[in-house]
C-alpha positions as a Markdown table, in Angstrom:
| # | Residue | x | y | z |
|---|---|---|---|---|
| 1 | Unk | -3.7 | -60.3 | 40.3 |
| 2 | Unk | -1.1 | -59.2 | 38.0 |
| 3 | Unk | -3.0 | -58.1 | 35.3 |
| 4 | Unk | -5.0 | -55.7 | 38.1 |
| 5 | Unk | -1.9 | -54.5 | 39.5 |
| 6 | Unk | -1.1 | -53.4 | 35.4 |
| 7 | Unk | -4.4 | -51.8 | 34.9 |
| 8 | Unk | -4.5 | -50.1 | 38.1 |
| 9 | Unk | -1.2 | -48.7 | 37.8 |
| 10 | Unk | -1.7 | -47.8 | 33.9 |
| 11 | Unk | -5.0 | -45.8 | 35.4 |
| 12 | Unk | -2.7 | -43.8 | 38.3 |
| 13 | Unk | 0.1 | -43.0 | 36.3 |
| 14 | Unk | -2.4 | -41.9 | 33.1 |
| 15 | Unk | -4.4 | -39.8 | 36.7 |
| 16 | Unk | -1.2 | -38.6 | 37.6 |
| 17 | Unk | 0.3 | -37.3 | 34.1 |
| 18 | Unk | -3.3 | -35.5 | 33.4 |
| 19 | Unk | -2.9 | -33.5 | 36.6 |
| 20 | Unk | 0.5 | -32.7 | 36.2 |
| 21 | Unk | -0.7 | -31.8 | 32.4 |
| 22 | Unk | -3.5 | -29.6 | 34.2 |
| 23 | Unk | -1.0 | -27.8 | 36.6 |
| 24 | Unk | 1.3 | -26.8 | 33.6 |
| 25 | Unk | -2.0 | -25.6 | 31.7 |
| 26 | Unk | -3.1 | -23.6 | 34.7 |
| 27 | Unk | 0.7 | -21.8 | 35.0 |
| 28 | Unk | 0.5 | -20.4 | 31.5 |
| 29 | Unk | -0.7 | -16.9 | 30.8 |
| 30 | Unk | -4.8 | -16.6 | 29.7 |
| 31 | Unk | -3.2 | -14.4 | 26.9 |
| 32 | Unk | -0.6 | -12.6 | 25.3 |
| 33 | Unk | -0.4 | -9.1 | 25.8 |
| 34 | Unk | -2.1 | -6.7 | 23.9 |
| 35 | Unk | -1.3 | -2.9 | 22.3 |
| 36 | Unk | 1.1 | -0.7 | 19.9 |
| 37 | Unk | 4.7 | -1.4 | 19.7 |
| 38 | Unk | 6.5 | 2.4 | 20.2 |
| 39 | Unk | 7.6 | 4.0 | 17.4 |
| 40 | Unk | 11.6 | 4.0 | 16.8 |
| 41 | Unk | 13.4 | 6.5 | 16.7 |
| 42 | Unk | 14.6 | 8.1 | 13.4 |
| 43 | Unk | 18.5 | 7.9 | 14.8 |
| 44 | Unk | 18.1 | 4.6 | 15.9 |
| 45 | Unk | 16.9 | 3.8 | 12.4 |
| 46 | Unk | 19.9 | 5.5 | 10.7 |
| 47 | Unk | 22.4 | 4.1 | 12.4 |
| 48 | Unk | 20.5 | 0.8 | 11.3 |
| 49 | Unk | 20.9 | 1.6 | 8.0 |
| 50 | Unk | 24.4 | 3.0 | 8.1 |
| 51 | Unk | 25.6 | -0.3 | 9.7 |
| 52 | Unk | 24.0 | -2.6 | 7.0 |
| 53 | Unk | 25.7 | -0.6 | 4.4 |
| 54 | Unk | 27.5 | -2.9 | 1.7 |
| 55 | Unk | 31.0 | -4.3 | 3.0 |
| 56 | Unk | 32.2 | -4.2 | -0.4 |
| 57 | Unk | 31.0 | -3.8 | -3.4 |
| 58 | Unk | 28.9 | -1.8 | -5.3 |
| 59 | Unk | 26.7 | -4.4 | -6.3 |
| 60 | Unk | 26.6 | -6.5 | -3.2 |
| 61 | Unk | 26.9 | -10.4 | -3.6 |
| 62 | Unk | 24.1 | -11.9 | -1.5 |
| 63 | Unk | 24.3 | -15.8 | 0.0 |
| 64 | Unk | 21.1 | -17.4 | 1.6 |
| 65 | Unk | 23.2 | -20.8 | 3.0 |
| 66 | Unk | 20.5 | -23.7 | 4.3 |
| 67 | Unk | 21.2 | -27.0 | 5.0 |
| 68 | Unk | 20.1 | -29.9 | 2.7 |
| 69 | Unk | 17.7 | -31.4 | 5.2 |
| 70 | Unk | 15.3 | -29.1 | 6.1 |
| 71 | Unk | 15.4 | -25.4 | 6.9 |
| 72 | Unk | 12.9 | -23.6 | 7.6 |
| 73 | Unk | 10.9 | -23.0 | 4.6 |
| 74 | Unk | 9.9 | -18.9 | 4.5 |
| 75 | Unk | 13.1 | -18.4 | 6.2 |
| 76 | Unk | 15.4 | -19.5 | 3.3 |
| 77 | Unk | 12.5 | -18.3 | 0.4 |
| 78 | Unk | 11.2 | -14.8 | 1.8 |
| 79 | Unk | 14.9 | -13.3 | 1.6 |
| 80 | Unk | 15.4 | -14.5 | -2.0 |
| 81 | Unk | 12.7 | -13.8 | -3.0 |
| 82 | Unk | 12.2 | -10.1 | -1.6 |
| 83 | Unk | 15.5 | -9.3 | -2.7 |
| 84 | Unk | 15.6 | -10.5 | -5.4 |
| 85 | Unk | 12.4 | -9.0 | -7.0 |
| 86 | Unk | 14.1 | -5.4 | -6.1 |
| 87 | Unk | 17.4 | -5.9 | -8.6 |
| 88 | Unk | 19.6 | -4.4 | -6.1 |
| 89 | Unk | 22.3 | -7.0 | -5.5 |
| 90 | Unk | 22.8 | -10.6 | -6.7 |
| 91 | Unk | 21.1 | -13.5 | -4.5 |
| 92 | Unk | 22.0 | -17.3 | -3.9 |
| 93 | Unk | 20.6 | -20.1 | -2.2 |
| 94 | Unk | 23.2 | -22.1 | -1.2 |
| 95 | Unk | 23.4 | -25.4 | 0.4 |
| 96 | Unk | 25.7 | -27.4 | 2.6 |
| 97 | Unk | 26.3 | -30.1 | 0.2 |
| 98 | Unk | 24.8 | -30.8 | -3.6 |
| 99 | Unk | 20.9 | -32.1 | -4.3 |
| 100 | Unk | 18.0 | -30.4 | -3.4 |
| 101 | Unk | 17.3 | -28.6 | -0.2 |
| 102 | Unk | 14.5 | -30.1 | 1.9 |
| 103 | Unk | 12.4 | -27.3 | 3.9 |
| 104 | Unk | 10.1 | -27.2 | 7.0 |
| 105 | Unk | 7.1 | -27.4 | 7.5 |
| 106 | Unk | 6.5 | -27.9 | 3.2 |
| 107 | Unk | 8.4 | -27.3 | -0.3 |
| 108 | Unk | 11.9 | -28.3 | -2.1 |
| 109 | Unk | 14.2 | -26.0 | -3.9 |
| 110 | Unk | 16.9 | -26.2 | -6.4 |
| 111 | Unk | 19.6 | -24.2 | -4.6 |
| 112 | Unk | 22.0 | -22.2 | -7.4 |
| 113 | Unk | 25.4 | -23.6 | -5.9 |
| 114 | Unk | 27.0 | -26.1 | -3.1 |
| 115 | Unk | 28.9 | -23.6 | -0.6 |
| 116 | Unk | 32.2 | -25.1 | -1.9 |
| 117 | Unk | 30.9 | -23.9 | -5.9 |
| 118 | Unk | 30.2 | -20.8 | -3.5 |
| 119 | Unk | 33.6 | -20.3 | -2.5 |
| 120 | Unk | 35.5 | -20.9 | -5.5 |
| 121 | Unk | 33.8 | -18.8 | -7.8 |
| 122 | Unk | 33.9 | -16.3 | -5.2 |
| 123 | Unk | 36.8 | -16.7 | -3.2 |
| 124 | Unk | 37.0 | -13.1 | -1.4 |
| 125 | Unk | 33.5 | -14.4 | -0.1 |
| 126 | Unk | 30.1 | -12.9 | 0.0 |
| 127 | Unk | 28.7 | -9.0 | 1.2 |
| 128 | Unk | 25.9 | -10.7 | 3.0 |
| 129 | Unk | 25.3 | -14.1 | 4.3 |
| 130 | Unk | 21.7 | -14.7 | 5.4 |
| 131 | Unk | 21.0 | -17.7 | 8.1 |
| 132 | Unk | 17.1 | -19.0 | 8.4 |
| 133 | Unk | 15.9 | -21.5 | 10.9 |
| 134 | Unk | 17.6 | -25.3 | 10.2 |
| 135 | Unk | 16.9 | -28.6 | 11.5 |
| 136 | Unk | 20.6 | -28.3 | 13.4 |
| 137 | Unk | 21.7 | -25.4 | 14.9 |
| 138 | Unk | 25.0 | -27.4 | 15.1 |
| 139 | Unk | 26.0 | -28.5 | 11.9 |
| 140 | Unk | 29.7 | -28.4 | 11.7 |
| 141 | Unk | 30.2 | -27.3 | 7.7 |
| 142 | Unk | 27.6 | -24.4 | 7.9 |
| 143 | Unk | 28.7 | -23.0 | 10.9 |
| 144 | Unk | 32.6 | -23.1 | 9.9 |
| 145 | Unk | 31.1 | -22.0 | 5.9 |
| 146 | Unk | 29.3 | -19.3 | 8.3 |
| 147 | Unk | 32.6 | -18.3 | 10.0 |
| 148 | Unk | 34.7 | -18.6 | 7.3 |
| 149 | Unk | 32.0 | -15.7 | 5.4 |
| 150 | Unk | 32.2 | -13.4 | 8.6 |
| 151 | Unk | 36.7 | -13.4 | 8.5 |
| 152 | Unk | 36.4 | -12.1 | 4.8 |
| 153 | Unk | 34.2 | -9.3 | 5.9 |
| 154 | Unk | 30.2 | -10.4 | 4.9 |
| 155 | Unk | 27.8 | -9.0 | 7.4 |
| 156 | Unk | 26.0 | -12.1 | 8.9 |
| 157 | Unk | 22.0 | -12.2 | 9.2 |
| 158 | Unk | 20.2 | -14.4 | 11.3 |
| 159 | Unk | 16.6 | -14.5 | 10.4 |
| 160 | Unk | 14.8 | -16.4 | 13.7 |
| 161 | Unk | 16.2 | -19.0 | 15.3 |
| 162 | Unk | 19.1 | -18.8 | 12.5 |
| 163 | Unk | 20.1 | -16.1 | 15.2 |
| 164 | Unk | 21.2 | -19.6 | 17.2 |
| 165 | Unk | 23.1 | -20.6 | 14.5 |
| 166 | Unk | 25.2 | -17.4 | 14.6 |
| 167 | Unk | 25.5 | -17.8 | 17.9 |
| 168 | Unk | 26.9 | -21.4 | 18.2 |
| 169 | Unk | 28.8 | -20.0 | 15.1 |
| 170 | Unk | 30.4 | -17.3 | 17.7 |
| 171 | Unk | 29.4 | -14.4 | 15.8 |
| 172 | Unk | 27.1 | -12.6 | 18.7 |
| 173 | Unk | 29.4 | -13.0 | 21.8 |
| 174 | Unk | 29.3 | -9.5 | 23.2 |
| 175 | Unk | 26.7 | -7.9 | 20.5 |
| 176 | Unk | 23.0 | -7.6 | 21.1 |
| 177 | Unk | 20.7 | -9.8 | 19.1 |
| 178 | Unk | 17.1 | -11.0 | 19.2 |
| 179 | Unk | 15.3 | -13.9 | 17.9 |
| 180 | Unk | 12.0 | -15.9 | 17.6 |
| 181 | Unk | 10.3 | -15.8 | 21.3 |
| 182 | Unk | 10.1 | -19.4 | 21.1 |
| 183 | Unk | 13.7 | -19.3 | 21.6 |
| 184 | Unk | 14.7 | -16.5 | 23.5 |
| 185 | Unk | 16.0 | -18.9 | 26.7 |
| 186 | Unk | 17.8 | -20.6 | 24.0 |
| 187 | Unk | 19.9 | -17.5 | 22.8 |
| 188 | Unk | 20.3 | -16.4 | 26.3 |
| 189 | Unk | 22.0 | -19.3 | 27.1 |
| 190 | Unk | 25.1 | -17.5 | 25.6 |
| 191 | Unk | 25.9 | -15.6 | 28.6 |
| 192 | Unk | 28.0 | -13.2 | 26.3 |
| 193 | Unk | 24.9 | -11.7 | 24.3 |
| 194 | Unk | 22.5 | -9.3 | 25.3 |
| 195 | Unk | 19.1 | -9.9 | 24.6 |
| 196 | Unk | 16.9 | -7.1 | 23.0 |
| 197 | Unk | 13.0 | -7.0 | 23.7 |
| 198 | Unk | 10.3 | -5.2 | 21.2 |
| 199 | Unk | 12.7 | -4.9 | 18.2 |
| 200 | Unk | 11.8 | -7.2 | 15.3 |
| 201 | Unk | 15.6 | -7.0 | 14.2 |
| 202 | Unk | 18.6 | -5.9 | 15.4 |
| 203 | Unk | 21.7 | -5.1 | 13.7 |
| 204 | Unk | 25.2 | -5.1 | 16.0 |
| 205 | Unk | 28.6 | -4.7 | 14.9 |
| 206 | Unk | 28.6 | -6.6 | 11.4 |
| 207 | Unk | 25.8 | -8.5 | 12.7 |
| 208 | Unk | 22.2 | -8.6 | 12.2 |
| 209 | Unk | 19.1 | -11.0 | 13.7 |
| 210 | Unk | 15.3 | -10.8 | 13.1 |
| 211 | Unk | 12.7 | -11.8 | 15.4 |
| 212 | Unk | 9.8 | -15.1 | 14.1 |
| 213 | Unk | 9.8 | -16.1 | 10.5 |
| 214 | Unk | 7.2 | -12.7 | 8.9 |
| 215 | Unk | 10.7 | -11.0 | 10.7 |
| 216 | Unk | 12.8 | -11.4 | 6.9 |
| 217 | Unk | 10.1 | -9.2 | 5.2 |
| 218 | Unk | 10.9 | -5.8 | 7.1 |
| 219 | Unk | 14.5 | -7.1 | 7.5 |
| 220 | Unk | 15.0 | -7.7 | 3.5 |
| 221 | Unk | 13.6 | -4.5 | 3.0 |
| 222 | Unk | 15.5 | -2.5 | 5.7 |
| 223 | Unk | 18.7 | -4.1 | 3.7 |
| 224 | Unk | 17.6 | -3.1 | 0.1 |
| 225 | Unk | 17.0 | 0.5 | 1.7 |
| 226 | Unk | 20.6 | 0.4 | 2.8 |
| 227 | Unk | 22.2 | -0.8 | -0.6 |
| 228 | Unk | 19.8 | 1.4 | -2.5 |
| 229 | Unk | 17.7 | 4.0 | -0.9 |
| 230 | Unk | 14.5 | 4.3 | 0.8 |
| 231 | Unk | 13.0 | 5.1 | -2.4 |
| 232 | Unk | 13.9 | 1.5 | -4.2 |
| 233 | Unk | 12.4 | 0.1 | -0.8 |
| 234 | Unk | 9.1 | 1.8 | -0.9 |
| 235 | Unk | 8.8 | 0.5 | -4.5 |
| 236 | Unk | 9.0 | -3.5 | -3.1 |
| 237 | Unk | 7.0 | -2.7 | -0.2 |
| 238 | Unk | 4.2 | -1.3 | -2.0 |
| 239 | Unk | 5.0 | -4.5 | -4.3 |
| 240 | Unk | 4.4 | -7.0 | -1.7 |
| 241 | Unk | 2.0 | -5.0 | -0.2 |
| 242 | Unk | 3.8 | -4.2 | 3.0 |
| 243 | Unk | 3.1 | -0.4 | 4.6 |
| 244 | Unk | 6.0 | 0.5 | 6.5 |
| 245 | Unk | 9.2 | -1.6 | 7.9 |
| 246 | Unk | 10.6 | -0.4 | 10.6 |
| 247 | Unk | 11.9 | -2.4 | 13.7 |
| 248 | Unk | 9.0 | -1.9 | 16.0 |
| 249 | Unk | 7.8 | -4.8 | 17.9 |
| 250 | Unk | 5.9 | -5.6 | 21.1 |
| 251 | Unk | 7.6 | -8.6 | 22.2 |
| 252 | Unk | 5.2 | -9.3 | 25.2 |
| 253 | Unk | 2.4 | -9.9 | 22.2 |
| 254 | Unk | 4.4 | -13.2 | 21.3 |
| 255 | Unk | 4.4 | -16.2 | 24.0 |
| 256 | Unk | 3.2 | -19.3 | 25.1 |
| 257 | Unk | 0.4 | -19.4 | 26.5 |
| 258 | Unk | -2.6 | -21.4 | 27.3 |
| 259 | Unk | -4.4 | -21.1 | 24.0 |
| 260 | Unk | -1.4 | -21.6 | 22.4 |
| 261 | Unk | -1.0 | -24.7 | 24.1 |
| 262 | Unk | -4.5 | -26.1 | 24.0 |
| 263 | Unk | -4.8 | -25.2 | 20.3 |
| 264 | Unk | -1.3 | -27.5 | 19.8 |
| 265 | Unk | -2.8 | -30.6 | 21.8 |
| 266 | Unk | -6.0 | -30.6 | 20.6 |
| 267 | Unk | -5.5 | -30.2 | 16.8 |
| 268 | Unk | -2.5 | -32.9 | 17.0 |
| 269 | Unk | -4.7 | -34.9 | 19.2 |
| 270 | Unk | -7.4 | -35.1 | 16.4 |
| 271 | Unk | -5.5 | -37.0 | 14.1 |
| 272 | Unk | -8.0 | -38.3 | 12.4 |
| 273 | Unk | -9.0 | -35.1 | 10.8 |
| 274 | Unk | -5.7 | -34.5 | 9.2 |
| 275 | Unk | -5.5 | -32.9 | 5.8 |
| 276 | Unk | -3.2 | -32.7 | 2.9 |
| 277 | Unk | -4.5 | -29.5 | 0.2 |
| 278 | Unk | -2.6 | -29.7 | -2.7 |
| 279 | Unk | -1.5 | -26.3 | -3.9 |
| 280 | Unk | -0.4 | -26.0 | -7.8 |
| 281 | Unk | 2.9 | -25.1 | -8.9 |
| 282 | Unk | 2.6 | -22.9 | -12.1 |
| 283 | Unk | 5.8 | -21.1 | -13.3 |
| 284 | Unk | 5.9 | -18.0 | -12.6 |
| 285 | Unk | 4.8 | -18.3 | -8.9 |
| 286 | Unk | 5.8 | -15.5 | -6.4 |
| 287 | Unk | 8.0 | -18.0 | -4.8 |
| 288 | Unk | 7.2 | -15.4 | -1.3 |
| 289 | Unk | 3.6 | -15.7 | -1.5 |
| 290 | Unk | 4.0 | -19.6 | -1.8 |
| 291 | Unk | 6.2 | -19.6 | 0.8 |
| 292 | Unk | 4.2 | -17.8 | 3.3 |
| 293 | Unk | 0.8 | -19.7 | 2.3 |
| 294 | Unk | 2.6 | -23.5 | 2.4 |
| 295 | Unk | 4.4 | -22.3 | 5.6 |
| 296 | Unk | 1.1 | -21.3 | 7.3 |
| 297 | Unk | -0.8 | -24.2 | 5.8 |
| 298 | Unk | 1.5 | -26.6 | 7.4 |
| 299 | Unk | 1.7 | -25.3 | 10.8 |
| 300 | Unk | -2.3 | -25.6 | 11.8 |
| 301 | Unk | -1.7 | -29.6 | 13.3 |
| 302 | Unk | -4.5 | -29.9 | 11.1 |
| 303 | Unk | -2.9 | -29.8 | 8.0 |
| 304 | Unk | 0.0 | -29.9 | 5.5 |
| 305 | Unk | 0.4 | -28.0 | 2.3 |
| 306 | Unk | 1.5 | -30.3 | -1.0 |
| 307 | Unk | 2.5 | -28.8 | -4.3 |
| 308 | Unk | 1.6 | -30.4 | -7.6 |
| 309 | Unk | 2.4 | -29.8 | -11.2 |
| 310 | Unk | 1.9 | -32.0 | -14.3 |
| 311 | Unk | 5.4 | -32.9 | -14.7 |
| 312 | Unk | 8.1 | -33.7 | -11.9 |
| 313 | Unk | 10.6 | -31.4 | -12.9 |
| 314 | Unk | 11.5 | -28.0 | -10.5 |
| 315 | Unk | 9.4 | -25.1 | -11.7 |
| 316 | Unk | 10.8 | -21.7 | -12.6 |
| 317 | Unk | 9.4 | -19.2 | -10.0 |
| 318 | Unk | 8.6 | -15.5 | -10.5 |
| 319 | Unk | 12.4 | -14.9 | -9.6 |
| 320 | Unk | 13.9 | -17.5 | -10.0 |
| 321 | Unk | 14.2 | -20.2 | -7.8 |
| 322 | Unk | 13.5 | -23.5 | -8.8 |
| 323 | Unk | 10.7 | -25.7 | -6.5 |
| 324 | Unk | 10.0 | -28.8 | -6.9 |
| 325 | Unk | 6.4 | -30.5 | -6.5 |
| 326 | Unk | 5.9 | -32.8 | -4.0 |
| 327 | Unk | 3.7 | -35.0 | -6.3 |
| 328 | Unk | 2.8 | -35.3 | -10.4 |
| 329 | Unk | -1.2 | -34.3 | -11.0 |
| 330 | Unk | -3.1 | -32.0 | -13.1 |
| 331 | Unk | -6.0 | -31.4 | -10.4 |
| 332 | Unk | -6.4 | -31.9 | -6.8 |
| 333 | Unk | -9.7 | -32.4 | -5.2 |
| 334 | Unk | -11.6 | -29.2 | -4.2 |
| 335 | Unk | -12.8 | -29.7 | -1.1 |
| 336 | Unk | -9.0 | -30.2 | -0.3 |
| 337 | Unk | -7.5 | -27.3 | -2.4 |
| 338 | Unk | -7.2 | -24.1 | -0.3 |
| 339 | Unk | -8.1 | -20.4 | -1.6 |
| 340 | Unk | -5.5 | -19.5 | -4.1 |
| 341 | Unk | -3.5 | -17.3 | -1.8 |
| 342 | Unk | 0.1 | -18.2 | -3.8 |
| 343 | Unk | -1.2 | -15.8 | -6.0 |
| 344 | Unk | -1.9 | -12.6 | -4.4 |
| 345 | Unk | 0.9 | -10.3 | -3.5 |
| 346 | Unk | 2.9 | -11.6 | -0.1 |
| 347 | Unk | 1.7 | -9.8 | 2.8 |
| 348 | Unk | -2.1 | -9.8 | 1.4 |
| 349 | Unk | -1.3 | -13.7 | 0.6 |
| 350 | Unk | -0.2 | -14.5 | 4.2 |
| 351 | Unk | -3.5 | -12.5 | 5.1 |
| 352 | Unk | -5.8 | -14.4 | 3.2 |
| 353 | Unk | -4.1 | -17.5 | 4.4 |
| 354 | Unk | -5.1 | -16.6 | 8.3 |
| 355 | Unk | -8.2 | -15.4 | 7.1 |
| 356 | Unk | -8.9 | -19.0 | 5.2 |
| 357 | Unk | -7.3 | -20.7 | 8.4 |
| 358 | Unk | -9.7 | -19.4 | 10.7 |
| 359 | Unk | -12.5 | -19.9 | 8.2 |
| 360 | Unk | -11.9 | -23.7 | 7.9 |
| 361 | Unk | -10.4 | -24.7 | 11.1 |
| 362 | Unk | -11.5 | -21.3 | 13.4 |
| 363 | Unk | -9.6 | -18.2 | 15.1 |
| 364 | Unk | -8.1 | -20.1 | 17.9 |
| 365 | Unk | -6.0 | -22.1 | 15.0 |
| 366 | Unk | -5.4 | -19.4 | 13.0 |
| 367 | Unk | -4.2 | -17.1 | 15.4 |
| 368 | Unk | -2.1 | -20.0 | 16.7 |
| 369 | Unk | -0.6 | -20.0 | 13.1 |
| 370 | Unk | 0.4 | -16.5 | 13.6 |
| 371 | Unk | 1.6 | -17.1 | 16.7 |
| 372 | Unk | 4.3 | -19.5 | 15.3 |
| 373 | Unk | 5.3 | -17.0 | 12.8 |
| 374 | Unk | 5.6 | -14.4 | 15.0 |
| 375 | Unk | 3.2 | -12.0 | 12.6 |
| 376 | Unk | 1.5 | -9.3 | 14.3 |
| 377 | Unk | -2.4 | -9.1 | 13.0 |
């Protein structure tokens, strides 16, 4: 009789949960919304870049500050990268405390200095500080490091949901800011911001946030236009292959809806079919372009991206920064290895990525991918 009463009441509460599932299915939107984010206009742009004009010096001193375990991988990479590539200003990667930094969803960096090396080799504090995605929005030494940057006069970017982190840091209380759609409700918990739609970054009183994670590509650019001119800009844009860079953005394009959803439980439900595709590590890598294909890689529920080399030590990227493989090999088997996107410039690698996405796994996956980071197609 007891063992009855447990099946029966495993098979009502398993009825139960899938039409509760069913109802929440049903409520979300069919689809995103479709069409062409408005133009902006050129005095909005120019007060953009008059604002992000450098604090202090000349030369601005750039810090990119993640936490040890796991930020978010294109987040901390893209910036550095971009930035560094246009000679404008000198970039770090900083972390919280020494070792490597861990990132999400794939990769592992050598950052160039512990914030406390940070601070005493530079003591009147950075010109920018740059904030990706972390594990903890709440981590006590980054957001006082993050403070601390802000009192000696660094303007303070918060690329995605790093925009919580400035937040919880203190910095956006009565400024306007935006961040990943995923987390909008999240930021507007903080009664004293103001929350702006269709604008993939917005720049407010010494700080600056960016829509999803592809957000720090038009963002780093808009930033090297403002140290060094529109012309220097154009020159990495055309580099990573990116047309224009403007704030425009059609926020309604970017929610949750019910392909979103059933493209989540599905893939993670079929488990089975999981895949790890090994992507080399040569030096020399655009350290972007490997960031955006890992990133993308890793976020189909169907797969995760690992980086190999022939010896465990970091490799030098193309600017660089120093990644370390997640394994020692030579080869990797090919039905496993993925098109050799890492190579191509940025934007056409993140492209080629979607494009392989949807060829292996199909468009609902791949657009799902793009969905996460927030990259118009």
């Amino acid at each position: 009789m007891s063992w009855r009463f447990l099946i029966w009441s495993g098979v009502g509460i398993t009825a139960l949960l899938l039409i509760i599932g069913g109802i929440w299915l049903l409520s979300l939107p069919g689809e995103a919304a479709r069409g062409t984010p408005a133009p902006i206009a050129r005095d909005e742009t120019d007060a953009t870049i008059a604002a992000l004009k450098p604090p202090k010096r000349q030369r601005p001193l750039i810090a990119i500050i993640g936490i040890n375990d796991m930020s978010e991988t294109t987040d901390y990479l893209m910036p550095y990268g971009i930035l560094a590539r246009a000679d404008v200003a000198d970039v770090l990667m900083v972390a919280t405390r020494s070792g490597p930094v861990t990132l999400y969803p794939a990769l592992k960096v050598e950052p160039h200095a512990t914030i406390a090396d940070f601070d005493a080799r530079h003591p009147d504090g950075a010109d920018y500080v740059i904030v990706p995605a972390m594990s903890r929005d709440d981590d006590p030494v980054a957001l006082q490091w993050i403070r601390d940057q802000a009192a000696k006069g660094a303007i303070v970017i918060g690329v995605c949901v790093g925009a919580t982190i400035v937040a919880n840091a203190g910095l956006l209380d009565g400024k306007a800011a935006t961040t990943h759609w995923y987390s909008v409700k999240d930021l507007k918990k903080h009664s004293a911001i103001r929350y702006v739609a269709d604008r993939r970054f917005v720049v407010d009183k010494g700080v600056a946030t960016t829509t999803g994670i592809t957000a720090s590509m038009p963002m780093a650019l808009t930033l090297i236009e403002a140290i060094a001119g529109r012309d220097r800009a154009a020159t990495v844009a055309r580099d990573i292959g990116l047309a224009s860079w403007d704030a425009r953005h059609r926020s309604e394009a970017f929610r949750f809806t019910r392909p979103f959803a059933l493209t989540a439980i599905t893939n993670t439900l079929a488990f089975w079919t999981r895949e790890q595709l090994g992507i080399a590590l040569t030096p020399g890598l655009d350290e972007v372009s490997l960031a955006l294909a890992t990133d993308a890689w890793s976020r189909t529920y169907r797969s995760r991206a690992v980086t190999y080399a022939a010896t465990a030590g970091a490799q030098p990227s193309r600017n660089g920064a120093r990644i370390l493989p997640d394994t020692t090999a030579t080869d990797w088997p090919l039905q496993q290895s993925p098109p050799a996107t890492a190579l191509l410039p940025p934007a056409k690698a993140l492209d080629e990525t979607l494009r392989a996405i949807d060829f292996r796994y199909g468009a609902r996956t791949a657009d799902f991918v793009a969905m996460q980071l927030e990259y118009p197609r």
